[in-house]
N, CA, C and O atoms as CSV, one atom per row, in Angstrom:
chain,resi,resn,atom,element,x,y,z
A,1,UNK,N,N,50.690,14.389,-2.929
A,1,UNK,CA,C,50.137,13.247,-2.215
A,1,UNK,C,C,51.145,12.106,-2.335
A,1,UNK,O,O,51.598,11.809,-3.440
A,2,UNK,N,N,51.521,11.436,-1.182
A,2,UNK,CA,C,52.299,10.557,-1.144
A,2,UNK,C,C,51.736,9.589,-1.637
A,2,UNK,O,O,50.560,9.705,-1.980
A,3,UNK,N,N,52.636,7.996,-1.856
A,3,UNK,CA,C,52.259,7.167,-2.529
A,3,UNK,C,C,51.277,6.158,-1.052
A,3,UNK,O,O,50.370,5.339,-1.196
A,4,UNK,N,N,51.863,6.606,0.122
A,4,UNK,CA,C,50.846,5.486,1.531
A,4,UNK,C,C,49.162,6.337,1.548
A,4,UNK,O,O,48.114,5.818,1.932
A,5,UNK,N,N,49.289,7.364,1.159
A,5,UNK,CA,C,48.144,8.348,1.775
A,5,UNK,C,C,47.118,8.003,0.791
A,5,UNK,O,O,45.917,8.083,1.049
A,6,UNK,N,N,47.692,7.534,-0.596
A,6,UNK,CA,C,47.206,6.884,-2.040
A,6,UNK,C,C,46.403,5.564,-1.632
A,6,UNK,O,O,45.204,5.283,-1.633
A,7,UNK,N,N,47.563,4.875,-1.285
A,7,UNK,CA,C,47.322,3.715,-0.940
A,7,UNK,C,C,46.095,3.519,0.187
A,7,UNK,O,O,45.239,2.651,0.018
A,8,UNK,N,N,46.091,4.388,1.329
A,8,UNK,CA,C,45.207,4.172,2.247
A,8,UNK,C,C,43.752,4.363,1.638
A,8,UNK,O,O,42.774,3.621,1.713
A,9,UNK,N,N,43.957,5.902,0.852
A,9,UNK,CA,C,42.691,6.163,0.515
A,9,UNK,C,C,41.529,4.834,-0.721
A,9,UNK,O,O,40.306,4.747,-0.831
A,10,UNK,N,N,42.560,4.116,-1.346
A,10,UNK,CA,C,42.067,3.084,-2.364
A,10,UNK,C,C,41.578,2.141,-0.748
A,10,UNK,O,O,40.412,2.286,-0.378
A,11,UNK,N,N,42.227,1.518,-0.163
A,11,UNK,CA,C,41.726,0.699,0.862
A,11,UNK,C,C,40.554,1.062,1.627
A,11,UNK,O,O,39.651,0.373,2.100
A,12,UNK,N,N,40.758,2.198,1.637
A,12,UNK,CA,C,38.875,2.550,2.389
A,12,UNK,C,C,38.184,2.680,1.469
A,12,UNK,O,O,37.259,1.893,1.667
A,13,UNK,N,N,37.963,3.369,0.212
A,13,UNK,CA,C,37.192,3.616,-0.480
A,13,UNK,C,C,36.543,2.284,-1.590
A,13,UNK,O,O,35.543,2.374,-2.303
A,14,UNK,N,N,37.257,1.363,-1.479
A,14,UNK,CA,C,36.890,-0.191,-2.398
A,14,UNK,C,C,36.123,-0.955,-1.294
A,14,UNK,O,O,35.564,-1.786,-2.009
A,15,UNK,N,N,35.822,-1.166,-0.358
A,15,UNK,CA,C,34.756,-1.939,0.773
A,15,UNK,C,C,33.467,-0.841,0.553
A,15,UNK,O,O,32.333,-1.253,0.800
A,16,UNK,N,N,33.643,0.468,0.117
A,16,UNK,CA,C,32.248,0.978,0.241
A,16,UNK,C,C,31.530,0.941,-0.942
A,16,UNK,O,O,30.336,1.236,-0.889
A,17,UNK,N,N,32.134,0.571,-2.217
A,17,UNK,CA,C,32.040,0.562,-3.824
A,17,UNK,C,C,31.636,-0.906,-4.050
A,17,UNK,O,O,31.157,-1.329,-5.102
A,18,UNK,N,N,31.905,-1.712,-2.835
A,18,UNK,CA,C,31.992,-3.312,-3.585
A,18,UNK,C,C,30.659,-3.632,-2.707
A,18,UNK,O,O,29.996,-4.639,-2.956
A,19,UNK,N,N,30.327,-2.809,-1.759
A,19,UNK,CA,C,28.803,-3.741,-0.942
A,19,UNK,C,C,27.567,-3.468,-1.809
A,19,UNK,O,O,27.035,-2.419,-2.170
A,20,UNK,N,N,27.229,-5.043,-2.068
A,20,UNK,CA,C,25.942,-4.922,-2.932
A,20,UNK,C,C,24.900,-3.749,-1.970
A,20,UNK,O,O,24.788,-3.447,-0.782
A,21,UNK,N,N,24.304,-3.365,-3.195
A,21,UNK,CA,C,22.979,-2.568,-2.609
A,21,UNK,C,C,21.593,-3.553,-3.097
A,21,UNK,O,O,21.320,-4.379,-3.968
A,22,UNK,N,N,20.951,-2.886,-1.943
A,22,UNK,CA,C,19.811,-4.452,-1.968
A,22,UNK,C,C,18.888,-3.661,-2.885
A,22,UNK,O,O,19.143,-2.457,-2.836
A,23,UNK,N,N,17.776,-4.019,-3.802
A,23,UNK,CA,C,16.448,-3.603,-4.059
A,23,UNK,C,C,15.932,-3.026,-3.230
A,23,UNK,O,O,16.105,-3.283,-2.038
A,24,UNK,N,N,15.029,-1.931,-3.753
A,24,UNK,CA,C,14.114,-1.813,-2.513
A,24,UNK,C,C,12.848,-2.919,-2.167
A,24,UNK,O,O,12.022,-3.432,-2.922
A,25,UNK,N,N,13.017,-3.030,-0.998
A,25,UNK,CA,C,11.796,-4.436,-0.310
A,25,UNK,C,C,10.685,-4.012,-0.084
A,25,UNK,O,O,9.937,-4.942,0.216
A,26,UNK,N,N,10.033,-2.725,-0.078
A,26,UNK,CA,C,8.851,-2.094,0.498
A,26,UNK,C,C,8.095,-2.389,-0.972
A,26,UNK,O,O,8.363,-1.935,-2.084
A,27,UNK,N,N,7.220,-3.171,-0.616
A,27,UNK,CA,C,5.765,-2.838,-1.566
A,27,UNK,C,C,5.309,-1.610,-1.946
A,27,UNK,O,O,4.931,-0.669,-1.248
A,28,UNK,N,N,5.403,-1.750,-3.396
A,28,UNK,CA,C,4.572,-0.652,-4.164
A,28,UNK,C,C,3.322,0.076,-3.094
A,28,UNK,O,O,2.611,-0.740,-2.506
A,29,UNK,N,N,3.141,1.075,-2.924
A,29,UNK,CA,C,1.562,1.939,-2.498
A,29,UNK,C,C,0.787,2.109,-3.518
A,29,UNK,O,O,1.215,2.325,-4.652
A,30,UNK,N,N,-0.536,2.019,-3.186
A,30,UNK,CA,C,-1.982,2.181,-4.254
A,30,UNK,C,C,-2.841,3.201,-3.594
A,30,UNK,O,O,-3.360,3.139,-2.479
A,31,UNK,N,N,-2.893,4.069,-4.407
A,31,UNK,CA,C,-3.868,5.407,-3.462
A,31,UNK,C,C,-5.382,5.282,-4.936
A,31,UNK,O,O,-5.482,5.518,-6.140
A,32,UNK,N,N,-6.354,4.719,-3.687
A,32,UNK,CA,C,-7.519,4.798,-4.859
A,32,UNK,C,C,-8.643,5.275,-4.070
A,32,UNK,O,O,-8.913,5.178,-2.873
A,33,UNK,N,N,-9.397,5.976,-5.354
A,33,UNK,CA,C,-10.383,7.099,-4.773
A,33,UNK,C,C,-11.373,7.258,-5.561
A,33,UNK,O,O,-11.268,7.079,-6.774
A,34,UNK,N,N,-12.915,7.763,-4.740
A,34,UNK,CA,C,-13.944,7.643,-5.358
A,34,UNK,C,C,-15.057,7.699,-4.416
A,34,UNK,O,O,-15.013,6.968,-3.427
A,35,UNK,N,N,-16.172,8.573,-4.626
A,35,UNK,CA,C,-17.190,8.865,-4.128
A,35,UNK,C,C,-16.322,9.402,-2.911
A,35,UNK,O,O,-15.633,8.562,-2.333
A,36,UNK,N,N,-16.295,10.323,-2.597
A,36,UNK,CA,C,-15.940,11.148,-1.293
A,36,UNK,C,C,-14.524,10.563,-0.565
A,36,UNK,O,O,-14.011,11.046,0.444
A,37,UNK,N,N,-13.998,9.341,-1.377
A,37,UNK,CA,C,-13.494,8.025,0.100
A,37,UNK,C,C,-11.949,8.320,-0.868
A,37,UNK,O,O,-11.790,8.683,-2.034
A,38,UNK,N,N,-11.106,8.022,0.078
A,38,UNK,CA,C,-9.742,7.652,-0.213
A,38,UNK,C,C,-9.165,6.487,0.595
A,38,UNK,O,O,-9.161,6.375,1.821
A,39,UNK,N,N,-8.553,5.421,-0.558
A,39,UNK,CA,C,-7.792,4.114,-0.069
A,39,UNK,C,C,-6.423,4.198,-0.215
A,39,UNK,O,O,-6.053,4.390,-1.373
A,40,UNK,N,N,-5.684,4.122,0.511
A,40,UNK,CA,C,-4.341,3.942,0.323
A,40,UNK,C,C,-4.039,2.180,1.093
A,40,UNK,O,O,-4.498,1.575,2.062
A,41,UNK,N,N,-3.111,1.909,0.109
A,41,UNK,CA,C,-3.012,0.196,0.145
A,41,UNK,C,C,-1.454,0.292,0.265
A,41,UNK,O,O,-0.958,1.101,-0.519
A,42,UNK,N,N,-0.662,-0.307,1.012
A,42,UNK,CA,C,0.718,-1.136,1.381
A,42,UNK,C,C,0.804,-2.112,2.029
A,42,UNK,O,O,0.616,-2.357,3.221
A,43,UNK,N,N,1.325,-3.101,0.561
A,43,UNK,CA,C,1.817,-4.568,0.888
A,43,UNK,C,C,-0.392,-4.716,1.078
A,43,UNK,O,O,-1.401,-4.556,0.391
A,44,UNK,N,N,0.063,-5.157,2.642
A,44,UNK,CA,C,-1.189,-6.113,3.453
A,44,UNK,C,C,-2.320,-4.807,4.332
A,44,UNK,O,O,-3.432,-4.944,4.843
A,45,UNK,N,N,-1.425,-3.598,4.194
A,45,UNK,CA,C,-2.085,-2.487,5.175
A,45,UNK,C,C,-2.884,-1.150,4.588
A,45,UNK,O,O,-2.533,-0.146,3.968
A,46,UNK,N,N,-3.975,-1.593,5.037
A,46,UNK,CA,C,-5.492,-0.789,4.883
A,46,UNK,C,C,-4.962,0.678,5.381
A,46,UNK,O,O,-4.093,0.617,6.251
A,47,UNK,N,N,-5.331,1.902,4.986
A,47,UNK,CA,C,-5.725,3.107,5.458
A,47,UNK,C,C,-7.106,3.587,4.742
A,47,UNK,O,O,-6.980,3.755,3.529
A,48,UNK,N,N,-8.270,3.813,5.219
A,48,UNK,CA,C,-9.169,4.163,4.112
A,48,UNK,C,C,-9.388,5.609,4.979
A,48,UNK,O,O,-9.060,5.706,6.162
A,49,UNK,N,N,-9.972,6.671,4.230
A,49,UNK,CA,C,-10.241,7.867,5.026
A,49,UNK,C,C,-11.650,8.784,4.242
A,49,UNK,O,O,-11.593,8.567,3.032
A,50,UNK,N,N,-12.600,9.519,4.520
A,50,UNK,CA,C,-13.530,9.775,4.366
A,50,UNK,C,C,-13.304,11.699,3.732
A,50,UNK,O,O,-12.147,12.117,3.754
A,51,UNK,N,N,-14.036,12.337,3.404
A,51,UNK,CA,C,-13.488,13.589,2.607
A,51,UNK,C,C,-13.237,14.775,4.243
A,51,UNK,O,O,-12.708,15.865,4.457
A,52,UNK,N,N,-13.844,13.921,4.909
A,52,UNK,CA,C,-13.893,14.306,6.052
A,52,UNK,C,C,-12.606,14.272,6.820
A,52,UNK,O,O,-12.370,14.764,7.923
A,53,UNK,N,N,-11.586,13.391,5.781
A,53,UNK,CA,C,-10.387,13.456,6.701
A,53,UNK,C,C,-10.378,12.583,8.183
A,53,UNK,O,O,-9.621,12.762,9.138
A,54,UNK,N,N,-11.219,11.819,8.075
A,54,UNK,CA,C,-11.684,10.862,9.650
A,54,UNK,C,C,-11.228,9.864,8.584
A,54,UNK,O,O,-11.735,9.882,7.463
A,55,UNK,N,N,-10.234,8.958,8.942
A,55,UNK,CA,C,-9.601,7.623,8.679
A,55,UNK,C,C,-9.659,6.499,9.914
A,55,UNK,O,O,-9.617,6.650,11.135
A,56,UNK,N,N,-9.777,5.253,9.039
A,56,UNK,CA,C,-9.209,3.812,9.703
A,56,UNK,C,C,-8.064,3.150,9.110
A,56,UNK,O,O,-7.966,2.978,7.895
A,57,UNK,N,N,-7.399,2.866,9.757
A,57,UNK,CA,C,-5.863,2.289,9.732
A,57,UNK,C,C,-6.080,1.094,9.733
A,57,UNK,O,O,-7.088,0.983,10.431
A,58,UNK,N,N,-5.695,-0.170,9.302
A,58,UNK,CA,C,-5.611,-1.847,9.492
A,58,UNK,C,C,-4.043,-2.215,8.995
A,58,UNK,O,O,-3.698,-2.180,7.814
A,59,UNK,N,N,-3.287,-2.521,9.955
A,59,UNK,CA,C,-2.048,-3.490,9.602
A,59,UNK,C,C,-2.052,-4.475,9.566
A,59,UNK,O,O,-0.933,-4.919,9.311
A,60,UNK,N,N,-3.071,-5.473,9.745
A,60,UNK,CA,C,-2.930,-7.070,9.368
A,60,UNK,C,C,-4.266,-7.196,8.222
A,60,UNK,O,O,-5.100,-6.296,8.119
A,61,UNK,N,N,-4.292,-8.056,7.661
A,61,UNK,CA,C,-4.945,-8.325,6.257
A,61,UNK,C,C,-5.767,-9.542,6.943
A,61,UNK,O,O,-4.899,-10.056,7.648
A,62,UNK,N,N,-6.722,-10.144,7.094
A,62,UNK,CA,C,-7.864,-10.969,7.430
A,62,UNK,C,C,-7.640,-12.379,6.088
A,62,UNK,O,O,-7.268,-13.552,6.130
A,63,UNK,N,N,-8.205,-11.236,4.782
A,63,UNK,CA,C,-7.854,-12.532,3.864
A,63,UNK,C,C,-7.407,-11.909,2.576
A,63,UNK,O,O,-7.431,-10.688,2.418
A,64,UNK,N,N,-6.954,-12.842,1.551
A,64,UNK,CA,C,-6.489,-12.289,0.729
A,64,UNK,C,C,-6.522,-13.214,-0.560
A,64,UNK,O,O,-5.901,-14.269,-0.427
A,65,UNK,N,N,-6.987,-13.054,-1.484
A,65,UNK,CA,C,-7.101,-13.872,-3.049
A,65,UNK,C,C,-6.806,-12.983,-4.363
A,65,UNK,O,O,-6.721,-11.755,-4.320
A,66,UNK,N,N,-6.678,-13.651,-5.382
A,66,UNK,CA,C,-6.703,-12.374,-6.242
A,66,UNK,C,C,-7.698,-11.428,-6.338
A,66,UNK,O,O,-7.438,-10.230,-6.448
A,67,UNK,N,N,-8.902,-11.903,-6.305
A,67,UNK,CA,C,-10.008,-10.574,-6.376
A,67,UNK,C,C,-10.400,-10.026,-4.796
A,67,UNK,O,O,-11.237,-9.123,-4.765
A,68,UNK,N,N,-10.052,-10.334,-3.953
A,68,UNK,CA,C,-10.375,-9.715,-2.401
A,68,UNK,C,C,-9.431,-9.505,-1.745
A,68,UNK,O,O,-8.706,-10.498,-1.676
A,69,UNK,N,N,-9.129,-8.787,-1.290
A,69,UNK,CA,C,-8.503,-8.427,0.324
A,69,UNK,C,C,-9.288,-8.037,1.220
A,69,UNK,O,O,-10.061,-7.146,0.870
A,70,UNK,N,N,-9.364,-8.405,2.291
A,70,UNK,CA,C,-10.262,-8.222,3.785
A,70,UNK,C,C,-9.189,-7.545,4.853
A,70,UNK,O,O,-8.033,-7.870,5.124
A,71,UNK,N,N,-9.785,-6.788,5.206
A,71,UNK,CA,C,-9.387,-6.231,6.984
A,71,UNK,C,C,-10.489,-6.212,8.076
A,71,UNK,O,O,-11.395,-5.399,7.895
A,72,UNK,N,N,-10.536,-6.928,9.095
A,72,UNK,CA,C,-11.323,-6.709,10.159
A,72,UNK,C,C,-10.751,-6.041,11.317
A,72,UNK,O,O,-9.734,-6.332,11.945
A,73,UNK,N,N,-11.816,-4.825,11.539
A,73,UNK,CA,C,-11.359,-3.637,12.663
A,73,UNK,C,C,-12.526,-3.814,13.984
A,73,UNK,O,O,-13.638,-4.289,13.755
A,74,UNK,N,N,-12.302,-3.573,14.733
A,74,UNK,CA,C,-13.676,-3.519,16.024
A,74,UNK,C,C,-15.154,-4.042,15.519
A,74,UNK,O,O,-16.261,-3.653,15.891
A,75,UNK,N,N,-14.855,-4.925,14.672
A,75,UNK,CA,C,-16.208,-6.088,14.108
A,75,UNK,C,C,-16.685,-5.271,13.309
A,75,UNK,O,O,-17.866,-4.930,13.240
A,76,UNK,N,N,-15.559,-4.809,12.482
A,76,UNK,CA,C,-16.296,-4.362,11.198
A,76,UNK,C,C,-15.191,-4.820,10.021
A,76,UNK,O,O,-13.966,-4.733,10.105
A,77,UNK,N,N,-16.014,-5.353,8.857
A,77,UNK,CA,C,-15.059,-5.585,7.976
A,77,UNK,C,C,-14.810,-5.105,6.659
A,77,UNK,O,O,-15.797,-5.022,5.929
A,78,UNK,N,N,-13.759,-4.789,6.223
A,78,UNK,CA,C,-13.594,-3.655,4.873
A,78,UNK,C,C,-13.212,-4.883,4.215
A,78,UNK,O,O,-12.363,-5.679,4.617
A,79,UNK,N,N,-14.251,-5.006,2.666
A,79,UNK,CA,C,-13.728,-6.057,1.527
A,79,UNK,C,C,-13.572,-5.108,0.077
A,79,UNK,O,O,-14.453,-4.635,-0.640
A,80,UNK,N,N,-12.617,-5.065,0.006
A,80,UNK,CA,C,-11.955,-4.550,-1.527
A,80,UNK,C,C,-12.161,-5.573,-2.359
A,80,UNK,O,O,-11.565,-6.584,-1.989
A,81,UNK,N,N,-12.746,-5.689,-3.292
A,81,UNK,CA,C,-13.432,-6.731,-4.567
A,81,UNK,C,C,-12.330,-5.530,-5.598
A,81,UNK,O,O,-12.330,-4.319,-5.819
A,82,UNK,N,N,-11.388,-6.860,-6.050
A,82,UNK,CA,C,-10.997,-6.283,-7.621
A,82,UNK,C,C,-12.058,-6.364,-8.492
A,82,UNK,O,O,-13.033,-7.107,-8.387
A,83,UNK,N,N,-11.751,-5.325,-9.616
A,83,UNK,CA,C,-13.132,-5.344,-10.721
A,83,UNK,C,C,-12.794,-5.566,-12.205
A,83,UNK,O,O,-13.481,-6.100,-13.076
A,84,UNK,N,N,-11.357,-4.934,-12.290
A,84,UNK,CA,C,-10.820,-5.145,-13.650
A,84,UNK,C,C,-10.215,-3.584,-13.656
A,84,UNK,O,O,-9.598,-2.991,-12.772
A,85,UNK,N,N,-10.623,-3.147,-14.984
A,85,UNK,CA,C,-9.754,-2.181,-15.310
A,85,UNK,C,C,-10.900,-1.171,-15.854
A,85,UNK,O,O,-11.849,-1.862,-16.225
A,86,UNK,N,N,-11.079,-0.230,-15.979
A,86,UNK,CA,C,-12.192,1.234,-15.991
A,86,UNK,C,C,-11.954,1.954,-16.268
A,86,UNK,O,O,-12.025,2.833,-15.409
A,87,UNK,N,N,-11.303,2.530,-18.010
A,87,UNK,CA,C,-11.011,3.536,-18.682
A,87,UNK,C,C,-9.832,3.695,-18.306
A,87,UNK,O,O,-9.324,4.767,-17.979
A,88,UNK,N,N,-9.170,2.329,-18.334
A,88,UNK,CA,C,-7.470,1.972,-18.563
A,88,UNK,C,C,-6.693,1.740,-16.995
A,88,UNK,O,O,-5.557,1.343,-16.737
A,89,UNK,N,N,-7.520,2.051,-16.335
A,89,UNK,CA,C,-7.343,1.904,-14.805
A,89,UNK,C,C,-7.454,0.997,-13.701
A,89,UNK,O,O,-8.261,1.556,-12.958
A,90,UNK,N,N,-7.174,0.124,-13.268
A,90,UNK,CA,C,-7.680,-0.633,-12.068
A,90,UNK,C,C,-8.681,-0.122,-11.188
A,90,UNK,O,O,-8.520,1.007,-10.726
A,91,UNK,N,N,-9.793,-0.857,-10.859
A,91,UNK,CA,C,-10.905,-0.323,-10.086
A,91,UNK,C,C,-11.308,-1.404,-9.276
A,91,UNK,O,O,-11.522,-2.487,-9.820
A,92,UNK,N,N,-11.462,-1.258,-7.895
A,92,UNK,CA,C,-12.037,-2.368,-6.575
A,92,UNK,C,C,-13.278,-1.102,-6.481
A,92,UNK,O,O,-13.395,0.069,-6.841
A,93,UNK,N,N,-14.261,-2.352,-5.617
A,93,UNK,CA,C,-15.118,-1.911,-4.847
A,93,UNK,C,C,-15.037,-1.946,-3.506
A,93,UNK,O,O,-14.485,-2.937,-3.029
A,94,UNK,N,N,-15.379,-1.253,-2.891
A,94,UNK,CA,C,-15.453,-1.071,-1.282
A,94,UNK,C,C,-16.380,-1.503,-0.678
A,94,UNK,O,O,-17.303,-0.706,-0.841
A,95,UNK,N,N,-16.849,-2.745,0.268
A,95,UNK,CA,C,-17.443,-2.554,1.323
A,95,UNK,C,C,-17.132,-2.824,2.254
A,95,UNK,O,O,-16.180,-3.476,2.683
A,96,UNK,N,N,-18.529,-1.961,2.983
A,96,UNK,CA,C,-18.123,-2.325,4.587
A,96,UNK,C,C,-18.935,-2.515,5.539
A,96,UNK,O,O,-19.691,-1.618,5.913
A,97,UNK,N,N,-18.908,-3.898,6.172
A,97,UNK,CA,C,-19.883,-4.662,6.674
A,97,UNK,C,C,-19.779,-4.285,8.353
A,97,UNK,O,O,-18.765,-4.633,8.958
A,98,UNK,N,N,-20.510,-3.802,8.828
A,98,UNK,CA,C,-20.830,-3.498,10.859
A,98,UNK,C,C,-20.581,-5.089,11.342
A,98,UNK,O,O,-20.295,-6.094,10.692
A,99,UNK,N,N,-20.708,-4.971,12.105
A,99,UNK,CA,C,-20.334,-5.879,13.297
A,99,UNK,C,C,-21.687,-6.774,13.380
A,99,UNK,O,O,-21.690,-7.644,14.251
A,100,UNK,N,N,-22.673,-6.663,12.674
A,100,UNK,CA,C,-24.211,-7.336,12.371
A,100,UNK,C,C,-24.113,-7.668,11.250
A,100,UNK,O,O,-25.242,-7.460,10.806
A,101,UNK,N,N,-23.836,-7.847,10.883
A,101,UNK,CA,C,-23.887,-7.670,9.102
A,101,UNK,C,C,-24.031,-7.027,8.144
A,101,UNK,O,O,-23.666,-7.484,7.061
A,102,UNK,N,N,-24.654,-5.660,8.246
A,102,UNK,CA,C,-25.082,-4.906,7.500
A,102,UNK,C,C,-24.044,-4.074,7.197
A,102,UNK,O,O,-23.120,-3.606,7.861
A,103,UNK,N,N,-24.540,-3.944,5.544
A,103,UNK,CA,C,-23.723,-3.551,4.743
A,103,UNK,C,C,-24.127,-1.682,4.774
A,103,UNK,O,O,-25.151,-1.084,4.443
A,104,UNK,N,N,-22.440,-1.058,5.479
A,104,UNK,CA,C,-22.914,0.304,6.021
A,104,UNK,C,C,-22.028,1.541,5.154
A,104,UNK,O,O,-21.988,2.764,5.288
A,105,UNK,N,N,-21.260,0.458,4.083
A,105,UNK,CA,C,-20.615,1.698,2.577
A,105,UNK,C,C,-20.480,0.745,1.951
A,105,UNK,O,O,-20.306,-0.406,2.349
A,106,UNK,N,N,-20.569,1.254,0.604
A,106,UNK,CA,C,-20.272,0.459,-1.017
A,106,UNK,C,C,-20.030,1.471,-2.033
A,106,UNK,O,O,-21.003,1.957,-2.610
A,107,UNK,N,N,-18.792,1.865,-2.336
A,107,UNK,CA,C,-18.109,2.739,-3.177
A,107,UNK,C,C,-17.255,2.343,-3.963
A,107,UNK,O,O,-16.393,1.612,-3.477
A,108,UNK,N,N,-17.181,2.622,-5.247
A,108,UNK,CA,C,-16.370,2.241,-6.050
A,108,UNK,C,C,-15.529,3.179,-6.106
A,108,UNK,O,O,-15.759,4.388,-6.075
A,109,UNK,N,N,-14.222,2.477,-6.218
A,109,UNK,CA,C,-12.885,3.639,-6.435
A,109,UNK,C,C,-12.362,3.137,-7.780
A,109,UNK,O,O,-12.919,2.304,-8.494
A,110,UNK,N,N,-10.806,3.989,-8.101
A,110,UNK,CA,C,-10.519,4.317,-8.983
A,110,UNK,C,C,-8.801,4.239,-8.305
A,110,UNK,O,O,-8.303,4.436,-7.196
A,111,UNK,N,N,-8.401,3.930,-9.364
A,111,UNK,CA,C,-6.434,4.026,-8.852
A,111,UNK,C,C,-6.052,4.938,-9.097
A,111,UNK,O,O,-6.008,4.890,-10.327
A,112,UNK,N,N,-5.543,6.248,-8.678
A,112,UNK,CA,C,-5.001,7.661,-8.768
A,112,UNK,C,C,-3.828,7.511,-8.771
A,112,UNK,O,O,-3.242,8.257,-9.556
A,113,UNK,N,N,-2.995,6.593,-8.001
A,113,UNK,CA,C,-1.456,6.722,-7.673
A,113,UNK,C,C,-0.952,5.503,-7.642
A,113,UNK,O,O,-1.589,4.481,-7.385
A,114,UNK,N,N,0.388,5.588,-7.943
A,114,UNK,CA,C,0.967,4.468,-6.848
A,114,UNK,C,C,2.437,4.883,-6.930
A,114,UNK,O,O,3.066,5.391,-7.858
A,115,UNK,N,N,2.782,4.546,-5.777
A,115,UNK,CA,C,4.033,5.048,-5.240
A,115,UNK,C,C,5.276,3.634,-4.669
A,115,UNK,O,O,4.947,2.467,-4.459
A,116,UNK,N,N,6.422,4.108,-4.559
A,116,UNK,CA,C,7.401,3.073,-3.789
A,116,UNK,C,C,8.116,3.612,-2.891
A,116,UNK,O,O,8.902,2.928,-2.234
């Protein structure tokens, strides 16, 4: 190997060694489950799904505090109530209010996962 072919190869290979690499930016995932129901949580976005495998999707978040997050879908609204922790675990409750008011699930889950 010549001493230019040296040289070239250091010049390309130091711009790909020197670019910072970023963190990853994606919010942690929370997969929590209980009574028949599965929640999966990212960042602000709802997926809840039934044992039935029939899911609702929500990408915007309604409201958000430390103990609640809200999603409203076709006038219905899913409120996740944090609860604390439940045999070392994080645990919310689920409900979910119809488009009248009535309260039409209330399940408590359980944190199974979480992923990045």
């Amino acid at each position: 190997m010549n001493m230019r072919s040296l040289l070239l190869g250091v010049l390309i290979t130091i711009p790909l060694f020197s670019t910072p690499v970023r963190a990853n930016q994606n919010p942690p995932g929370k997969v929590y489950q209980g009574g028949g129901y599965t929640v999966f949580r990212v960042g602000d976005i709802y997926k809840g799904c039934n044992a039935k495998k029939k899911c609702v999707e929500i990408d915007r978040i309604a409201k958000k505090t430390p103990k609640l997050s809200a999603w409203k879908k076709n006038g219905y609204t899913y409120n996740l109530w944090y609860l604390g922790m439940y045999n070392g675990k994080p645990r919310e409750h689920l409900i979910v209010v119809n488009p009248r008011g009535k309260v039409v699930m209330s399940v408590y889950l359980t944190l199974v996962e979480i992923f990045y």
